[in-house]
N, CA, C and O atoms as a GROMACS GRO file, in nm:
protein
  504
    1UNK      N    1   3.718  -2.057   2.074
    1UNK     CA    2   3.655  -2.141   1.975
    1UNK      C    3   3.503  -2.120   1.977
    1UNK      O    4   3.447  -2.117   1.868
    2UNK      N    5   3.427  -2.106   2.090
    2UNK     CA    6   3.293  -2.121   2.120
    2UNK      C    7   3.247  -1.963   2.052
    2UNK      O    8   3.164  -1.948   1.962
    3UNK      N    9   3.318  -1.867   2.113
    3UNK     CA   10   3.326  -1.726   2.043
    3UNK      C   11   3.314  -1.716   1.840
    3UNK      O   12   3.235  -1.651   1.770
    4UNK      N   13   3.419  -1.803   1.803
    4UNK     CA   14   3.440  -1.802   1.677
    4UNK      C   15   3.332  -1.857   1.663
    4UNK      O   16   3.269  -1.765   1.610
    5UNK      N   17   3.212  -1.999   1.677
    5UNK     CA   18   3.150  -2.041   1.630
    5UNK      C   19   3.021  -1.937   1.652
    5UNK      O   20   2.947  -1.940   1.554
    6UNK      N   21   2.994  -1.882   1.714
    6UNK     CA   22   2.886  -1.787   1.745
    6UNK      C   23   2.875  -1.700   1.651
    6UNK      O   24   2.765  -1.669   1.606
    7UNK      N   25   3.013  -1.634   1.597
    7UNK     CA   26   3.015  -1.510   1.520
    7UNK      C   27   2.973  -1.548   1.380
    7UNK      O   28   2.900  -1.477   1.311
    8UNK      N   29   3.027  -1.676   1.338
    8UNK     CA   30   2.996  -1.752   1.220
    8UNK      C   31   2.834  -1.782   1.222
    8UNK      O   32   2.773  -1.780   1.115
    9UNK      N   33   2.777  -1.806   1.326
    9UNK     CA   34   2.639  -1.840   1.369
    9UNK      C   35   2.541  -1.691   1.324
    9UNK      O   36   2.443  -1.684   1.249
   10UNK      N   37   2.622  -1.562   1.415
   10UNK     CA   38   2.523  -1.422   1.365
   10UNK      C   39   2.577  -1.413   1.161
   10UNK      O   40   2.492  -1.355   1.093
   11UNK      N   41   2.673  -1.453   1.100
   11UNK     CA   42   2.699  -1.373   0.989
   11UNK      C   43   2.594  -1.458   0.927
   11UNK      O   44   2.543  -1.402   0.830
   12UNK      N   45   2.535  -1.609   0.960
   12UNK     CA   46   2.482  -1.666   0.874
   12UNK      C   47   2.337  -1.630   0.885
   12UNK      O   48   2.260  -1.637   0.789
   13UNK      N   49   2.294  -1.582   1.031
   13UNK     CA   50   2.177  -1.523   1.029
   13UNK      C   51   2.150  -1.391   0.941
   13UNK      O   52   2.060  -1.365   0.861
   14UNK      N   53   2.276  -1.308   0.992
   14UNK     CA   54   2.239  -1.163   0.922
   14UNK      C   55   2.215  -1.222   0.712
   14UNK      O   56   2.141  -1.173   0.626
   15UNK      N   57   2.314  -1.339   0.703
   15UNK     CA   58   2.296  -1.355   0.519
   15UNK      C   59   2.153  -1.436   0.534
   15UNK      O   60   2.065  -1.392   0.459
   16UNK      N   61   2.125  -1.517   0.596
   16UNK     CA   62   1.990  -1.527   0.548
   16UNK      C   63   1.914  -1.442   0.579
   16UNK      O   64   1.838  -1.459   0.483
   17UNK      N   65   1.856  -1.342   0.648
   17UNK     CA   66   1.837  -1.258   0.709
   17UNK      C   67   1.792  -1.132   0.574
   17UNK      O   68   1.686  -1.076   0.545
   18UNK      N   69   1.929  -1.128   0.520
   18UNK     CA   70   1.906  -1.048   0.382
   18UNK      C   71   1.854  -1.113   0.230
   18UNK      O   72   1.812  -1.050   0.133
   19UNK      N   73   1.868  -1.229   0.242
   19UNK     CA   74   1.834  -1.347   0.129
   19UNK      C   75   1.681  -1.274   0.102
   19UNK      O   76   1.640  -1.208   0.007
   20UNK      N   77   1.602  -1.324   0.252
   20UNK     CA   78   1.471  -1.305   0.286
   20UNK      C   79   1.420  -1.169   0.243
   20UNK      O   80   1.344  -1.165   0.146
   21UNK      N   81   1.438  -1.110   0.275
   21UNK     CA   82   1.493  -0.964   0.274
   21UNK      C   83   1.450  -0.913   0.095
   21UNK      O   84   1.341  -0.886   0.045
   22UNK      N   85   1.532  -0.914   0.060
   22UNK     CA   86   1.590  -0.905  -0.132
   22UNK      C   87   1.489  -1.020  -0.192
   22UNK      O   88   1.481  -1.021  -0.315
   23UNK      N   89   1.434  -1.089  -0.142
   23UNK     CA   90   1.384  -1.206  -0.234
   23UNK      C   91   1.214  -1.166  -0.238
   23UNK      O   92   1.134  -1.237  -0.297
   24UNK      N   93   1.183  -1.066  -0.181
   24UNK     CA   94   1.019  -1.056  -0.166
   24UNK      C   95   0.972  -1.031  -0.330
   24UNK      O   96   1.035  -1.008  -0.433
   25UNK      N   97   0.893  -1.039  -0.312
   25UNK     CA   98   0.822  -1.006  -0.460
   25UNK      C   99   0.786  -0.874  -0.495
   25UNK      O  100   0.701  -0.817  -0.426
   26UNK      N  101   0.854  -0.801  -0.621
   26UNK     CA  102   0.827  -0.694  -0.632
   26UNK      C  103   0.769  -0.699  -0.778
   26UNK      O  104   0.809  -0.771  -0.869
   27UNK      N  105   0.665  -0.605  -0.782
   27UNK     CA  106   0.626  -0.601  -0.921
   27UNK      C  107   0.470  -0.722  -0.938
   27UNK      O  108   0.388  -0.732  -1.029
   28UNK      N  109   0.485  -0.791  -0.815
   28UNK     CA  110   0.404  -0.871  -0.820
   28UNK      C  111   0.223  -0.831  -0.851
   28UNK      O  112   0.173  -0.736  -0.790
   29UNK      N  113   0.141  -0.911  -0.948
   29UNK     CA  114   0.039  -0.838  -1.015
   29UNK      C  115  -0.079  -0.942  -0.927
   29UNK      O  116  -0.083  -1.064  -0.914
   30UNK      N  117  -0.182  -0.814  -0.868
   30UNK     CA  118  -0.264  -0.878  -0.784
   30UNK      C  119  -0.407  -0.766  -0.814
   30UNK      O  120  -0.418  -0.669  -0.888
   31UNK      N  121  -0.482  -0.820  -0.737
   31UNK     CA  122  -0.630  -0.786  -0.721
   31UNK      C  123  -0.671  -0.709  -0.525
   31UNK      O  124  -0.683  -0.776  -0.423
   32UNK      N  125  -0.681  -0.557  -0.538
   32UNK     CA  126  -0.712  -0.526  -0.371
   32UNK      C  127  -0.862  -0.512  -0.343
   32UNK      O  128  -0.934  -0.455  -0.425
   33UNK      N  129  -0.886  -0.537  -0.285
   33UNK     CA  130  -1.008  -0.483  -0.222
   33UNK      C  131  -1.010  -0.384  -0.104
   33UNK      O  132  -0.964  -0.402   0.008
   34UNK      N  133  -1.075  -0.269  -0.154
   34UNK     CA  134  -1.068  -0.211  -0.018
   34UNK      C  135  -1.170  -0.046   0.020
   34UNK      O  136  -1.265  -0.051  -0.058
   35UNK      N  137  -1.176   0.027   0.069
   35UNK     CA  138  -1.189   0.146   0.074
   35UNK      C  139  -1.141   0.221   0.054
   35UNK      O  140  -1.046   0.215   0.132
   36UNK      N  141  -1.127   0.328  -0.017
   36UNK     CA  142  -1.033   0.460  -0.073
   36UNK      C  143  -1.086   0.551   0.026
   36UNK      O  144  -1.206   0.574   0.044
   37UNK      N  145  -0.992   0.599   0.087
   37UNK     CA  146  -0.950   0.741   0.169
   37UNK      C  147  -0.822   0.794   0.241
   37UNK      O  148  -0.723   0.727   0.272
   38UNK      N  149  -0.839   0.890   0.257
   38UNK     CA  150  -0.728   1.018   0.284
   38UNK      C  151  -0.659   0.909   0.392
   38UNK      O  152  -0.710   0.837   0.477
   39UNK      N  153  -0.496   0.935   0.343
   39UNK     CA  154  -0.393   0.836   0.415
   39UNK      C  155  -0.411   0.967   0.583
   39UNK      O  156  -0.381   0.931   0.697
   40UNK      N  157  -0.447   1.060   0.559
   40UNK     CA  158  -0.415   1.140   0.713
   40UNK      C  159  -0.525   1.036   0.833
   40UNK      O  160  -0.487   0.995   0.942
   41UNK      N  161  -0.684   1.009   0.763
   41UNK     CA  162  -0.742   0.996   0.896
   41UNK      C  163  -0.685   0.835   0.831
   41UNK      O  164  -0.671   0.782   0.941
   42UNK      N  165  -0.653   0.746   0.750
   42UNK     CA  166  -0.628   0.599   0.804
   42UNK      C  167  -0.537   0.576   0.904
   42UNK      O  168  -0.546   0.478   0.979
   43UNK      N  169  -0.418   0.690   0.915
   43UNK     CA  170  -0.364   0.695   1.021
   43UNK      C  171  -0.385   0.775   1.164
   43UNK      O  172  -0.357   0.730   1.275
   44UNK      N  173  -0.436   0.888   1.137
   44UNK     CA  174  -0.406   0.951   1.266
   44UNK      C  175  -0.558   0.975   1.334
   44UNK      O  176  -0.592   1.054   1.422
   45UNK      N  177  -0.641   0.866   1.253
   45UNK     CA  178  -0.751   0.878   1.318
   45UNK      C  179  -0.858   0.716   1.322
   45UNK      O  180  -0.979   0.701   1.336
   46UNK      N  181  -0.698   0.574   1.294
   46UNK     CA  182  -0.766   0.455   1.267
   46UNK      C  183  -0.872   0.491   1.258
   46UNK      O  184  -0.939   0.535   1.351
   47UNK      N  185  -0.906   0.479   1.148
   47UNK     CA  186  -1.032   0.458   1.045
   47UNK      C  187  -1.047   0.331   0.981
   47UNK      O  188  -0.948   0.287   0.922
   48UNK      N  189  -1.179   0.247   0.981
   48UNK     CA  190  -1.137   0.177   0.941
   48UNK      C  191  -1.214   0.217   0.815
   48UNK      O  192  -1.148   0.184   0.717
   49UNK      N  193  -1.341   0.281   0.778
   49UNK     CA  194  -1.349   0.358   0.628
   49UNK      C  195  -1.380   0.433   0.644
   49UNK      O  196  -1.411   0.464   0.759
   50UNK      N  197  -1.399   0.536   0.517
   50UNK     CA  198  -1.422   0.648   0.550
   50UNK      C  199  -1.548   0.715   0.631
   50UNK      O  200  -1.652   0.655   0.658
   51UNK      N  201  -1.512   0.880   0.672
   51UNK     CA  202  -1.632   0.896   0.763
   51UNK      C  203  -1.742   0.935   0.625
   51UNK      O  204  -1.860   0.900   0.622
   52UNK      N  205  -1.693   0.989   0.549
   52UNK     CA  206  -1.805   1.029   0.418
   52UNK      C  207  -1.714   1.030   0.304
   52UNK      O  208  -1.594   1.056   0.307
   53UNK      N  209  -1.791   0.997   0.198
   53UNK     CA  210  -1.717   1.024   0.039
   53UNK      C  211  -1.675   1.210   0.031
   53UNK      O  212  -1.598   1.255  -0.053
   54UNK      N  213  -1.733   1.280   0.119
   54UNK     CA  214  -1.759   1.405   0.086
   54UNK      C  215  -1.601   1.432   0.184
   54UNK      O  216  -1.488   1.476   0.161
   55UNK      N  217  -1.661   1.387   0.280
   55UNK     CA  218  -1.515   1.396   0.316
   55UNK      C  219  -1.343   1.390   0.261
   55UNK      O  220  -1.255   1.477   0.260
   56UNK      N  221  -1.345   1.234   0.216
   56UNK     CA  222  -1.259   1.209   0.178
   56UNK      C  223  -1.178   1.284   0.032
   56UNK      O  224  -1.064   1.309  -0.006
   57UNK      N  225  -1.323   1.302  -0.017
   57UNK     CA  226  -1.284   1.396  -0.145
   57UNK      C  227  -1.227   1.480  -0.086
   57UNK      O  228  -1.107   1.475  -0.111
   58UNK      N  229  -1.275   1.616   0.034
   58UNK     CA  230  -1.239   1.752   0.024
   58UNK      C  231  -1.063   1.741   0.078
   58UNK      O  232  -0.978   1.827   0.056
   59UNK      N  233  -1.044   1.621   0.144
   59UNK     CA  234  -0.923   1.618   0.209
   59UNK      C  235  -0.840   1.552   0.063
   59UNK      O  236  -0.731   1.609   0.051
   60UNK      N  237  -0.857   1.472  -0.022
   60UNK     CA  238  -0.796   1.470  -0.118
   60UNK      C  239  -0.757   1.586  -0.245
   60UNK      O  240  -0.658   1.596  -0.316
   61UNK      N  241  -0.892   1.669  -0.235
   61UNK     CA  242  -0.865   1.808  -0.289
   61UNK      C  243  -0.768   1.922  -0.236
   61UNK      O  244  -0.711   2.010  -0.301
   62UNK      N  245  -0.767   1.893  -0.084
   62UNK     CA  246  -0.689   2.007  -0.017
   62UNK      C  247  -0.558   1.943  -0.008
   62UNK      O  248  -0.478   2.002   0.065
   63UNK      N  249  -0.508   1.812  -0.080
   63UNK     CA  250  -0.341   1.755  -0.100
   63UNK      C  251  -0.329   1.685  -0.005
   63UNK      O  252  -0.222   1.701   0.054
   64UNK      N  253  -0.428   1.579   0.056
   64UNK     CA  254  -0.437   1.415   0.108
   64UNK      C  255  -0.385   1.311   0.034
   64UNK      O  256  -0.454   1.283  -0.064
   65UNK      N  257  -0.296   1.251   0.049
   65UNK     CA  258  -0.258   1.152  -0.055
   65UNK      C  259  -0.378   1.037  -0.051
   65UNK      O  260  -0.390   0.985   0.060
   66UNK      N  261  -0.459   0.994  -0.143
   66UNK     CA  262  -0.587   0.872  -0.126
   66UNK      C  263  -0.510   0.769  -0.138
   66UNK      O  264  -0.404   0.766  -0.200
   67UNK      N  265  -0.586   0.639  -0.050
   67UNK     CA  266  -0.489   0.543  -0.036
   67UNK      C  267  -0.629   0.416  -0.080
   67UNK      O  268  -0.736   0.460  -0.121
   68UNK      N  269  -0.614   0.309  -0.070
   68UNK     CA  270  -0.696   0.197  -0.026
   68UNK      C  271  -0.673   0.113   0.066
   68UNK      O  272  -0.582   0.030   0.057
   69UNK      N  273  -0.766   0.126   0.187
   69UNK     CA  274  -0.765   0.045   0.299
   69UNK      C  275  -0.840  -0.101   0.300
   69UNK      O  276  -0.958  -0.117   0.271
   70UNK      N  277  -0.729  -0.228   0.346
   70UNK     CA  278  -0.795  -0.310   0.284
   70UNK      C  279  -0.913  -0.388   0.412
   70UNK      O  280  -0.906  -0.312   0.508
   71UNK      N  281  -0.999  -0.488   0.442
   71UNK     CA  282  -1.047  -0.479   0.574
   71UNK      C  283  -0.936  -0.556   0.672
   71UNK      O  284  -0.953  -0.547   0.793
   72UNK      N  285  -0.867  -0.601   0.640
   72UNK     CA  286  -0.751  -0.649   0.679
   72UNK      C  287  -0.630  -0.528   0.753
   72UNK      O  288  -0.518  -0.545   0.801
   73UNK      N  289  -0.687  -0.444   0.741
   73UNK     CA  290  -0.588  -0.311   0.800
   73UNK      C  291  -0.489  -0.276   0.690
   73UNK      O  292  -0.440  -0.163   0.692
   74UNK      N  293  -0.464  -0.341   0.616
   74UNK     CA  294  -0.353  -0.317   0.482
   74UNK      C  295  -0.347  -0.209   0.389
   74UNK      O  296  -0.368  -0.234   0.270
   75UNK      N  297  -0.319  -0.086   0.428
   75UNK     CA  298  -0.257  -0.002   0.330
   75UNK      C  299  -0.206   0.003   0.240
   75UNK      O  300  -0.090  -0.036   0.242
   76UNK      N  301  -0.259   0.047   0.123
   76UNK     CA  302  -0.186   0.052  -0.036
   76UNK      C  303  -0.204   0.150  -0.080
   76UNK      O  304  -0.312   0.205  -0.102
   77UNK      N  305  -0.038   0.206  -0.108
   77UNK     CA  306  -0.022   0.366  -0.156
   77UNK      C  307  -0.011   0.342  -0.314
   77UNK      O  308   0.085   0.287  -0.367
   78UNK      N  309  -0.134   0.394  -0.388
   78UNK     CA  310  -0.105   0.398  -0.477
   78UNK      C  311   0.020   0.474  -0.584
   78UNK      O  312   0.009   0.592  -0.551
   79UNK      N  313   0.089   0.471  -0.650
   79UNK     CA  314   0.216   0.547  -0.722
   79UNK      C  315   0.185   0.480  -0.868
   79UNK      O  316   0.112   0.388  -0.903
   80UNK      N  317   0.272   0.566  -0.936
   80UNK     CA  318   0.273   0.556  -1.109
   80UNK      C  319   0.400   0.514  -1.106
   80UNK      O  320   0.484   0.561  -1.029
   81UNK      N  321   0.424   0.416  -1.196
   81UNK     CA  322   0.545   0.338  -1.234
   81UNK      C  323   0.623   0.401  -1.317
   81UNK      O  324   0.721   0.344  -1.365
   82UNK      N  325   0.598   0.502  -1.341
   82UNK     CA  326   0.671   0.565  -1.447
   82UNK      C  327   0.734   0.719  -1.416
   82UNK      O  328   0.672   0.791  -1.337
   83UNK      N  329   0.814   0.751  -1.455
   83UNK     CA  330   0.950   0.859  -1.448
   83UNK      C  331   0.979   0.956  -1.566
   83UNK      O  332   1.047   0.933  -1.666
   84UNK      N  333   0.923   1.052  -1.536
   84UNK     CA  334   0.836   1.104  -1.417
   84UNK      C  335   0.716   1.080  -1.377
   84UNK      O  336   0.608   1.067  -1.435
   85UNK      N  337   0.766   1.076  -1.215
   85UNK     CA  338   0.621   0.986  -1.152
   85UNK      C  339   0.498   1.093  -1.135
   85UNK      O  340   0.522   1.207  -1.176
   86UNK      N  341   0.360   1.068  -1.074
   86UNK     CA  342   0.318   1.166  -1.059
   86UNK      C  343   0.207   1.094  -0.962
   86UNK      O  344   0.221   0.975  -0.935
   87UNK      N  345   0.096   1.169  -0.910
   87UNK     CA  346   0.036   1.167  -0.785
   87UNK      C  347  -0.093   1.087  -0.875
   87UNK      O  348  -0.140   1.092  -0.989
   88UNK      N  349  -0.117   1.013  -0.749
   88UNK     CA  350  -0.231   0.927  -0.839
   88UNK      C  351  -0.377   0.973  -0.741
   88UNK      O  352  -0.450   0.880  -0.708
   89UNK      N  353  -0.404   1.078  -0.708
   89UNK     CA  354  -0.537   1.093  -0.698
   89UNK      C  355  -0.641   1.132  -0.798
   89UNK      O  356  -0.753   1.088  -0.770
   90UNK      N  357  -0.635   1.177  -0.868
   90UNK     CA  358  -0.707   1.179  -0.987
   90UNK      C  359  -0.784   1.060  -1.015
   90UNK      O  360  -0.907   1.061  -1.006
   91UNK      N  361  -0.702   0.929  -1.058
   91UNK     CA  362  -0.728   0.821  -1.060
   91UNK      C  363  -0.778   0.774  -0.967
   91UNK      O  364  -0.790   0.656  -1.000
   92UNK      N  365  -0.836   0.787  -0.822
   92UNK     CA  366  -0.890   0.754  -0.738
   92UNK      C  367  -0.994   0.836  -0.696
   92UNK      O  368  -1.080   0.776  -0.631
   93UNK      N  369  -1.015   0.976  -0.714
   93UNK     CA  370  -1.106   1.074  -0.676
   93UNK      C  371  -1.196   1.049  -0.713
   93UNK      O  372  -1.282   1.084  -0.632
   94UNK      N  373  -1.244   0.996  -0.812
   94UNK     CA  374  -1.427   0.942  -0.815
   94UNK      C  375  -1.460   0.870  -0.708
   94UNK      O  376  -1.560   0.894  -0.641
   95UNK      N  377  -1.370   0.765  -0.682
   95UNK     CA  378  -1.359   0.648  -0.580
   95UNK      C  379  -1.384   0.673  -0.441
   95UNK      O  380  -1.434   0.587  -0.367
   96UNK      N  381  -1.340   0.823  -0.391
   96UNK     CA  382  -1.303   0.840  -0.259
   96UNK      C  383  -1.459   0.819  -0.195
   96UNK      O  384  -1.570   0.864  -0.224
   97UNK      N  385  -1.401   0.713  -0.080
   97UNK     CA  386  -1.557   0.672   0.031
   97UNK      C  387  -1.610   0.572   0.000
   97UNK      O  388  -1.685   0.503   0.068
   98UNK      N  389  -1.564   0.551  -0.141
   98UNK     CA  390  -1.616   0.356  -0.161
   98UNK      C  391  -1.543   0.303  -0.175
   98UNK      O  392  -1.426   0.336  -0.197
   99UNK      N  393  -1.611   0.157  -0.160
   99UNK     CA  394  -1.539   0.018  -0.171
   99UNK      C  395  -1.486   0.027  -0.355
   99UNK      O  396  -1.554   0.069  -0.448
  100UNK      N  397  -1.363  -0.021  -0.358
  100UNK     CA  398  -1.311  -0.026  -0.508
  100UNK      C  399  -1.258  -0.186  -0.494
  100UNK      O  400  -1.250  -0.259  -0.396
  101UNK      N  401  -1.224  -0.211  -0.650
  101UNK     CA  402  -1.117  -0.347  -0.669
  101UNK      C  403  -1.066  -0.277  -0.738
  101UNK      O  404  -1.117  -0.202  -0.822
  102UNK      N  405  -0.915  -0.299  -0.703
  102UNK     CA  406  -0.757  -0.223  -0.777
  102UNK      C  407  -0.665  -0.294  -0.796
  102UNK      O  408  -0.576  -0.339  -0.725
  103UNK      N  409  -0.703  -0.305  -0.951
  103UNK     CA  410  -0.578  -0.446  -1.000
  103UNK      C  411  -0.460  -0.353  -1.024
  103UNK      O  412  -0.471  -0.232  -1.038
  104UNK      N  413  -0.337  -0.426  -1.028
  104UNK     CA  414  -0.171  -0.362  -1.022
  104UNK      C  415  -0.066  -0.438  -0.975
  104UNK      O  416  -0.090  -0.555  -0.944
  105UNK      N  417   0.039  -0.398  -0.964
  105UNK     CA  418   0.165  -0.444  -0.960
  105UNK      C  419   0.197  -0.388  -0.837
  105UNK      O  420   0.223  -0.268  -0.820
  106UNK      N  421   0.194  -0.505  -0.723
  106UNK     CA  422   0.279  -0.395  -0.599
  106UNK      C  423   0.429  -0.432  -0.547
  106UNK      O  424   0.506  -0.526  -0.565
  107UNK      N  425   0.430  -0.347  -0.495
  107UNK     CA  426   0.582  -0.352  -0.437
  107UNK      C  427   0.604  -0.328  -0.308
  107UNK      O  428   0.498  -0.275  -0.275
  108UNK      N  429   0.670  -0.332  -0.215
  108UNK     CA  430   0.706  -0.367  -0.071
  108UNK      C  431   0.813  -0.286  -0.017
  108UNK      O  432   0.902  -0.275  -0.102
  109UNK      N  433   0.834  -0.238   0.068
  109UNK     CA  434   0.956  -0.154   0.113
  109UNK      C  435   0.953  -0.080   0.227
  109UNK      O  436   0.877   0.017   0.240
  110UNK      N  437   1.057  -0.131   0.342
  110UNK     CA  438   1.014  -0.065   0.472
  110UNK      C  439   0.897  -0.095   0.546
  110UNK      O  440   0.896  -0.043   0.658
  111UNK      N  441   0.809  -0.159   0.518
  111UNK     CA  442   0.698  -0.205   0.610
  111UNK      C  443   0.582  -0.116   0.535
  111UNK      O  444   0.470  -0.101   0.583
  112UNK      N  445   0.619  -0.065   0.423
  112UNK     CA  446   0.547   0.015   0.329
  112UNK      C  447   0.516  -0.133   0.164
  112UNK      O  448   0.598  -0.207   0.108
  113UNK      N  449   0.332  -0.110   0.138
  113UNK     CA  450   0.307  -0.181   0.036
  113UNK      C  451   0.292  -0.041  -0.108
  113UNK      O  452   0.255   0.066  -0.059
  114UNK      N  453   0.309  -0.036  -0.227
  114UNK     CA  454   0.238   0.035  -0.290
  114UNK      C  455   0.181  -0.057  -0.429
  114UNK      O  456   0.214  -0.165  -0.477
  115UNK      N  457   0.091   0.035  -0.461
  115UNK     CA  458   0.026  -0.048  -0.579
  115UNK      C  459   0.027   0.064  -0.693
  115UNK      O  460  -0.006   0.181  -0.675
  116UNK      N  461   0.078  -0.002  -0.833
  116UNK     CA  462   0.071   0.081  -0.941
  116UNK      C  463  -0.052   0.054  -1.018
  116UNK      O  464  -0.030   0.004  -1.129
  117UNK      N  465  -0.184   0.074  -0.986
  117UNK     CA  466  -0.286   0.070  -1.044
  117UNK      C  467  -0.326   0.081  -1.205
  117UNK      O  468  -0.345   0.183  -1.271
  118UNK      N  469  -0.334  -0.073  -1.250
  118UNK     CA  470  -0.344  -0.100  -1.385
  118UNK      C  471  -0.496  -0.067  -1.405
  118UNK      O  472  -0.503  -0.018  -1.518
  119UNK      N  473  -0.626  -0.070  -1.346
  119UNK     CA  474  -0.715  -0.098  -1.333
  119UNK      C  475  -0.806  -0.037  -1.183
  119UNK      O  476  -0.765  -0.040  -1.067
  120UNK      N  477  -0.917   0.006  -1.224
  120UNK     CA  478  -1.029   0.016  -1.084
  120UNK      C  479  -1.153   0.053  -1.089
  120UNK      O  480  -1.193   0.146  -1.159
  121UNK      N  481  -1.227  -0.019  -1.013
  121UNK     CA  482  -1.360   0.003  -1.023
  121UNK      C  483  -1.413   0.000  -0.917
  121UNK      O  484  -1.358  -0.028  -0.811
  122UNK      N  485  -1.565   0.038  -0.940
  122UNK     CA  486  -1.656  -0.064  -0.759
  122UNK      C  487  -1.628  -0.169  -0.755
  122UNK      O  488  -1.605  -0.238  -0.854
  123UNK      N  489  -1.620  -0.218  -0.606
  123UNK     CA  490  -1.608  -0.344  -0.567
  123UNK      C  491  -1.752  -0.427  -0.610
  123UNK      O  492  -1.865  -0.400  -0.569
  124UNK      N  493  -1.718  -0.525  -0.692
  124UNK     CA  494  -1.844  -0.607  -0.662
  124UNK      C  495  -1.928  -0.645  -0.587
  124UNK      O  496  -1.883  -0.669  -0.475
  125UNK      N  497  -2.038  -0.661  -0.601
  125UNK     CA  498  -2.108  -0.644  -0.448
  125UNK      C  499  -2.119  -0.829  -0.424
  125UNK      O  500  -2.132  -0.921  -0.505
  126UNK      N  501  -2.107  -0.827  -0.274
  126UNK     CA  502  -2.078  -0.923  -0.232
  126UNK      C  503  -2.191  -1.050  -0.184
  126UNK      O  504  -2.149  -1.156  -0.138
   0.00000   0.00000   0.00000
């Protein structure tokens, strides 16, 4: 009996578990702040911005995916919402090494954020 009530105990965790899960907000339309640069050194060289605009450009020229780092540590991969998708550095390559605001629709997945960039500019100065 104690067995049966336990198992009933994990199925209700694993369903809320997935409720939580499935219920995040996708598509959701927000405002980032952050620094644009090459997703290689935000990771493999915690960065927290870039070392130069010159930089970040040549590594986005040589096929760096550009990202925006927010000061919060928060990564946002930018992507195009649309099919066929396509690489959104272009849209960020003026940007690379400064502070931007990047309005969009993001989405969540895997411990992964991305943002479909409706909008971007300099960050306002503060």
């Amino acid at each position: 009996m104690k067995l049966l009530r336990t198992s009933h105990l994990w199925i209700g965790v694993c369903v809320l578990a997935t409720l939580i899960a499935t219920s995040a907000e996708t598509g959701k339309s927000v405002s980032v702040n952050g620094y644009v640069l090459d997703s290689a050194c935000a990771f493999t060289k915690g960065l927290k911005k870039p070392i130069s605009p010159e930089c970040a450009k040549a590594c986005a020229k040589a096929g760096s995916p550009l990202v925006i780092l927010t000061d919060k540590g928060e990564i946002y991969w930018p992507i195009a919402d649309t099919t066929p998708s396509s690489g959104q550095n272009d849209k960020l390559l003026p940007f690379a090494g400064q502070r931007v605001t990047a309005t969009g629709k993001t989405y969540a997945r895997g411990g992964s954020t991305a943002i479909a960039i409706e909008k971007i500019g300099p960050e306002a100065s503060k």
